[in-house]
C-alpha positions in Angstrom: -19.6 -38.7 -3.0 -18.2 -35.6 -3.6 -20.1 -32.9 -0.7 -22.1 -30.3 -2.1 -21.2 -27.2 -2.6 -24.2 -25.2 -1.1 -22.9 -27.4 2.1 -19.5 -26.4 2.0 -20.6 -23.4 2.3 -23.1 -22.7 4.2 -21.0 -21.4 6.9 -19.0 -18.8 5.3 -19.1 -15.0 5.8 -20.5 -13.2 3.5 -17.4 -11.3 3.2 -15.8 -14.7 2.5 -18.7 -15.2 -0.1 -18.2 -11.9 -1.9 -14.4 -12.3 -2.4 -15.0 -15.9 -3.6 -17.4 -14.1 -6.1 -15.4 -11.3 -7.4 -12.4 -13.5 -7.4 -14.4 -16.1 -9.9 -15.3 -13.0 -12.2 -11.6 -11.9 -12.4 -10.8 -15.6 -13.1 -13.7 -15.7 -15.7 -12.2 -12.6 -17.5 -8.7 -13.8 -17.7 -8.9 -17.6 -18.3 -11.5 -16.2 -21.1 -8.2 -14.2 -22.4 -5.8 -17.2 -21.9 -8.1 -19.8 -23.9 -8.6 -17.1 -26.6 -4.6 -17.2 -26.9 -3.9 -20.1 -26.5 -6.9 -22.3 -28.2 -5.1 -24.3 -30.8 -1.9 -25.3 -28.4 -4.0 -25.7 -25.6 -6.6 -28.0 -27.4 -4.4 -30.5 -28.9 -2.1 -30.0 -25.5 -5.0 -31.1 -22.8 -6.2 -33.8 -25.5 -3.1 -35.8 -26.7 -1.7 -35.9 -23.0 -4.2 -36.8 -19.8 -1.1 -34.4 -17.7 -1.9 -31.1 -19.2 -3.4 -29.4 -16.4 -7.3 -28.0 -18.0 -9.1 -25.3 -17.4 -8.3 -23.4 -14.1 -5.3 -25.5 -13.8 -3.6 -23.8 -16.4 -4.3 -20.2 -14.8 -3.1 -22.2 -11.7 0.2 -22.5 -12.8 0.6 -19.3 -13.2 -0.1 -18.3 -9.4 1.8 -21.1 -7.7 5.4 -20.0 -7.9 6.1 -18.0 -11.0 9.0 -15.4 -10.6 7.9 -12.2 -9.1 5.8 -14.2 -6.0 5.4 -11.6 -3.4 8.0 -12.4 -0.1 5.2 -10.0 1.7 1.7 -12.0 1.3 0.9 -12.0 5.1 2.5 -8.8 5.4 -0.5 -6.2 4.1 -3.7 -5.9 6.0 -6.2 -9.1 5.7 -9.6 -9.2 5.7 -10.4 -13.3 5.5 -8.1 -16.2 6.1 -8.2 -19.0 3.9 -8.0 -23.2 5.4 -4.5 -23.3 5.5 -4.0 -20.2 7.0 -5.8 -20.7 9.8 -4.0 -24.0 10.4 -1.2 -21.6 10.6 -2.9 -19.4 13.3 -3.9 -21.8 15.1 -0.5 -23.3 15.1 0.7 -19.7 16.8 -2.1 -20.0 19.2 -0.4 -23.3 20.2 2.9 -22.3 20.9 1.5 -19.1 22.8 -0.5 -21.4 25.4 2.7 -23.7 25.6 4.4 -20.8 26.7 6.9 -20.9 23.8 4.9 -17.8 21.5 6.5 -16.9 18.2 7.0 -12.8 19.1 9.0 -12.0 16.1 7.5 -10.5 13.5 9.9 -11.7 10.9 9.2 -15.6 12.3 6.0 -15.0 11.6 6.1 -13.8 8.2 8.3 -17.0 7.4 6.0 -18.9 8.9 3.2 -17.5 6.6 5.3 -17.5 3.6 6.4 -21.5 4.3 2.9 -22.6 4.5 1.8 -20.8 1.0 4.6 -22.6 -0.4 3.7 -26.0 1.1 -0.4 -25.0 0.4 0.8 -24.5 -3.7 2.4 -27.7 -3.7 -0.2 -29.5 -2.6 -2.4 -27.9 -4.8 0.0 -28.6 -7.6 -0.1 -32.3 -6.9 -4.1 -32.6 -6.9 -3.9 -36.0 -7.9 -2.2 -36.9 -4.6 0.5 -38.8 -2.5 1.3 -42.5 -3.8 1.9 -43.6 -0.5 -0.4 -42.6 2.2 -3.5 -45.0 2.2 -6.4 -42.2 2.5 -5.3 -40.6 -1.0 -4.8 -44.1 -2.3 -8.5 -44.6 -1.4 -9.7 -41.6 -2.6 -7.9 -41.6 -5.8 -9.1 -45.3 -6.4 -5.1 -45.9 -6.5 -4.3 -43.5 -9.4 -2.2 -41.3 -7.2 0.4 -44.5 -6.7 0.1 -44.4 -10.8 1.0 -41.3 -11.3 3.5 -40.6 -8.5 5.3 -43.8 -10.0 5.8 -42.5 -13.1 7.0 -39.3 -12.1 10.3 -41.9 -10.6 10.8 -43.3 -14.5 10.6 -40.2 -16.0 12.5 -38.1 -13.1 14.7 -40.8 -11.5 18.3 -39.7 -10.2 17.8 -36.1 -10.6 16.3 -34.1 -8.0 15.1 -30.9 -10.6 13.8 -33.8 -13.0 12.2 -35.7 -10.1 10.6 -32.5 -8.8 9.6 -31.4 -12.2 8.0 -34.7 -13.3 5.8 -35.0 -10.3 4.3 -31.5 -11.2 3.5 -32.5 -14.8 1.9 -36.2 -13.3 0.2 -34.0 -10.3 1.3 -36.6 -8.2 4.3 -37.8 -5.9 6.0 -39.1 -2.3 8.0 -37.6 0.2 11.0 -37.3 -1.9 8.5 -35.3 -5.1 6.7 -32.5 -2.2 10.7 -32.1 -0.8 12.6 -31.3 -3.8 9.5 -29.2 -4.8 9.0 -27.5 -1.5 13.0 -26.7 -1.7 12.6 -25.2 -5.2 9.5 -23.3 -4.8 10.2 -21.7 -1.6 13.2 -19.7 -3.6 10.9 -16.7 -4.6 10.0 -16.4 -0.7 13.4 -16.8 0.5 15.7 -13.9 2.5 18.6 -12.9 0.8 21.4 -15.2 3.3 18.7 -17.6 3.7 19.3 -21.5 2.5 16.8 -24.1 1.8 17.8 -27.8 2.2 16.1 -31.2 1.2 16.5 -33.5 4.5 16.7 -36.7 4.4 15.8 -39.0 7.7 16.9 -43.2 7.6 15.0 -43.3 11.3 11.5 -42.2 9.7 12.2 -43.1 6.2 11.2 -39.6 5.3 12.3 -36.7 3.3 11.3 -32.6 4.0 12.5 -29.4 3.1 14.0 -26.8 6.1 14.2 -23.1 5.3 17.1 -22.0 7.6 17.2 -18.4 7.6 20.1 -15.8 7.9 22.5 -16.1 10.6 20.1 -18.6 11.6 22.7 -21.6 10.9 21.7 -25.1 13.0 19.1 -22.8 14.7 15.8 -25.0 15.8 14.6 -22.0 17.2 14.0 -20.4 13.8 14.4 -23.1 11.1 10.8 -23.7 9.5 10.2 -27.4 8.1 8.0 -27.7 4.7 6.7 -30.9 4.5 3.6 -30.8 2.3 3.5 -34.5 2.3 2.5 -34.2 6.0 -0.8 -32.6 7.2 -0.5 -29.2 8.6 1.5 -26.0 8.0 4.7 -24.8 7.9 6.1 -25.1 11.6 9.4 -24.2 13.6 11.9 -27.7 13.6 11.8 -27.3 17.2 7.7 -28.2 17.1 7.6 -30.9 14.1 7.3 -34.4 14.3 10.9 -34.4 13.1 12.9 -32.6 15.8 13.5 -36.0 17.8 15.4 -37.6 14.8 16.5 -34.2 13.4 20.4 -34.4 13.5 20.9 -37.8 14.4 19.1 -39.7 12.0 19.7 -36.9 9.3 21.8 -35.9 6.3 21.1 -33.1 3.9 20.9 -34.2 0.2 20.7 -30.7 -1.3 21.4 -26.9 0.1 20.6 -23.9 -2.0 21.0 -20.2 -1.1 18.3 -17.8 -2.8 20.2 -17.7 -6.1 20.8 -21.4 -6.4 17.1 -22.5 -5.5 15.8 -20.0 -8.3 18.0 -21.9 -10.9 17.1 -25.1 -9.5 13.2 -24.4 -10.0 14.1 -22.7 -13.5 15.6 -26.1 -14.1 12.6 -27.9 -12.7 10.0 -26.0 -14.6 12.0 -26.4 -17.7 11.9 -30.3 -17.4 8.4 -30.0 -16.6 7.4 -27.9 -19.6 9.6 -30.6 -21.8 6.8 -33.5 -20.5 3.6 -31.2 -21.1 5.1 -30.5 -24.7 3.0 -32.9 -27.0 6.1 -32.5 -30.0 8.8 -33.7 -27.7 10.1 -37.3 -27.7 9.5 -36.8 -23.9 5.9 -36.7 -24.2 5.4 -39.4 -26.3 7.5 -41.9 -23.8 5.5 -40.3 -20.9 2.3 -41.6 -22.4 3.3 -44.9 -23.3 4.5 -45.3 -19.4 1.4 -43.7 -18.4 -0.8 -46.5 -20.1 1.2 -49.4 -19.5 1.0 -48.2 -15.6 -2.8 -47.5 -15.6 -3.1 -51.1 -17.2 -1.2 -52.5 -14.4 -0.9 -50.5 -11.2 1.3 -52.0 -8.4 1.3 -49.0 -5.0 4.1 -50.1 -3.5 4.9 -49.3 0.7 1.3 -48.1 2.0 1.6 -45.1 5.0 -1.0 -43.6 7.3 -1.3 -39.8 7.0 1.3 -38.4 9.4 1.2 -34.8 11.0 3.8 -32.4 10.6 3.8 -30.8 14.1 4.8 -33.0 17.3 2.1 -35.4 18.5 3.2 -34.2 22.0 2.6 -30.7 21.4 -0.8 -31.5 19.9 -2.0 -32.9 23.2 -0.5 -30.5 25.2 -2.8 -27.7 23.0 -6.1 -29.6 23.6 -5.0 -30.2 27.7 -4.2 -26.2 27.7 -7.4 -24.7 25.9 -9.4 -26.4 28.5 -7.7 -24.5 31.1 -9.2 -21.3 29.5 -12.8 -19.8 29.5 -14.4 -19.5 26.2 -14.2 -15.3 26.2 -10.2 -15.4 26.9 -10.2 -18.4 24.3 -11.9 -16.3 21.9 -9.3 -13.1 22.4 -6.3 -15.4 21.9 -7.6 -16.9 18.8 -8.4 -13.2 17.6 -5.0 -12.5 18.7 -3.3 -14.8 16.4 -5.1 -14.0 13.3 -3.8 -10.3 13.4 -0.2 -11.6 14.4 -0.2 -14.0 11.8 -1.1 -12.1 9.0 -2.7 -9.0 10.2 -6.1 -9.7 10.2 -8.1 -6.2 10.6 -9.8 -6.3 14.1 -13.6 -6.7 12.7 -12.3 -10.1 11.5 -10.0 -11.3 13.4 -12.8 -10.8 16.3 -15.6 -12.4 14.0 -16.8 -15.8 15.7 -16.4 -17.5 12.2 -12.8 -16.8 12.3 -12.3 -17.4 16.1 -13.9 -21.0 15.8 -12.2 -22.2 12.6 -8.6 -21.2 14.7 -9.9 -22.9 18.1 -11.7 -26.1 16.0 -8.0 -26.0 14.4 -5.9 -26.1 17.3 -7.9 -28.8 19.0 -6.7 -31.2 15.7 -2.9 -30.2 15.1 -2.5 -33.6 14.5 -5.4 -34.4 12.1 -5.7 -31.8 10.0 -7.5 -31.6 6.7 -5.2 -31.0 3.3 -7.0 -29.8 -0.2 -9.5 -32.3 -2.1 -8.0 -34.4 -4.8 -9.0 -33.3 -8.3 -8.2 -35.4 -11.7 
């Protein structure tokens, strides 16, 4: 049973509270707009086809990756951090009491712009992951449905895979890769490349940013793996470093330019599925009901971190070597250094707790609910 909301929040900030209102009111105002435009497409759209994304979905897509994404999001002066950012501060407080702190400011921001990407692609597959039991469970096996049809519709391609498993909202390893590697081009550097990796020894795909001048760098590589709980991390601190090279091979390496044509392509294919006149459509429906008639999940997978089990043992050993004021400061600490959190609330109790309760779970670390 779904938790209610009066719970969920209950302990929020008020601050928290108040942004959550006014950002409902400018969602209000603009879906409002949107529906007003759009009311005859959308309507027979969202109605002949069960993968039109309704209601805030549709404003949704909108947010999560469209050209002219901000590279600076953690950059500007923060008042409040949201779940997945914390994971990333906590994942700095981490490395600082292993003794390996991230001190560059550009690291950082990469760091922060990684996990939004892998945060908007697991919000853009709300239905789930096909293979990992818990969304299985929760999705009462429609996310192995869904995910499998993204493979007949997208099979062979990497920007049709990619794009199919954002129309069905669901996918693997392989679907949160190729996206991660396409969406991630708006964030990128200019020199900067983004790869899909894939590794035979964990029977796994992810996506690496490597940035400039950066090339074969652990030290600065950040791994997306959206199918994995947890943020964006360095290589050298994922659960992939062991096998990374070894066990490897890279399937697909963009620069900036490349990746942007690649998720042009993706979107296109994607938009081609939603489209209830196209040929496309119509076969994506038929597969859609035969596979709801007759689902079959295939290999079944327990949730899997992204950073190093090692590592997050070695956090929970370290915190207890500190007193709970000096835990306190270093949690504040990484909230300003990872995206500038103003001093009032990076020193709030609400926000030092959520890093700490954080970084005592890198490796079981919550993801966004499912939504159908």
């Amino acid at each position: 049973m779904p938790t209610p909301i009066r719970e969920l929040l209950a302990d929020v900030d008020d601050s928290v509270l108040q942004e959550l209102k006014n950002g409902f009111v400018r969602f209000q105002r603009e879906h409002s707009k949107l529906t007003s435009a759009l009311r005859g497409p959308l309507h027979r759209a969202s109605h002949a086809f069960p993968f039109i994304l309704r209601g805030f979905h549709v404003t949704q897509r909108a947010w999560l990756g469209g050209p002219g994404a901000s590279h600076s999001e953690a950059g500007a002066r923060r008042s409040v951090l949201l779940p997945h950012e914390v994971q990333q501060a906590a994942y700095q407080l981490a490395m600082r009491l292993n003794g390996r702190p991230i001190e560059d400011a550009s690291a950082r921001q990469r760091l922060a712009d990684a996990t939004a990407t892998v945060h908007e692609t697991r919000l853009a597959l709300h239905r789930g992951r096909g293979n990992v039991d818990s969304d299985l469970r929760l999705s009462n096996g429609r996310a192995a449905t869904y995910s499998s049809l993204s493979y007949c519709l997208g099979e062979d391609d990497e920007n049709l895979l990619a794009g199919s498993a954002l129309a069905a909202g669901a996918g693997n390893c392989d679907h949160n890769a190729a996206i991660n590697t396409r969406r991630h081009a708006v964030r990128m550097e200019d020199g900067g490349q983004m790869m899909t990796v894939r590794d035979y020894e964990q029977t796994h795909l992810y996506a690496l940013y490597q940035p400039p001048s950066s090339a074969g760098a652990e030290e600065s590589t950040v791994v997306l793996d959206s199918w994995g709980d947890g943020p964006a991390v360095l290589l050298r601190d994922s659960h992939w470093a062991e096998s990374y090279g070894t066990s490897t091979n890279v399937i697909e390496r963009f620069d900036k330019r490349a990746a942007i044509d690649s998720l042009a392509r993706t979107n296109a294919f994607r938009a081609e599925i939603e489209d209830p006149q196209t040929a496309l459509h119509a076969n994506a429906r038929e597969l859609e009901t035969a596979f709801l008639a007759n689902p079959a999940p295939g290999d079944i997978f327990s949730a899997m971190p992204v950073i190093a089990p090692d590592l997050a043992e070695s956090t929970r050993r370290r915190l207890q070597e500190h007193s709970p004021r000096t835990l306190k400061a270093l949690a504040a600490d990484a909230a300003r250094n990872a995206y500038g959190l103003e001093d009032a609330q990076a020193n709030s109790p609400r926000t030092t707790k959520a890093i700490l309760k954080e970084a005592k779970r890198l490796d079981a670390l919550g993801r966004p609910p499912l939504s159908w």
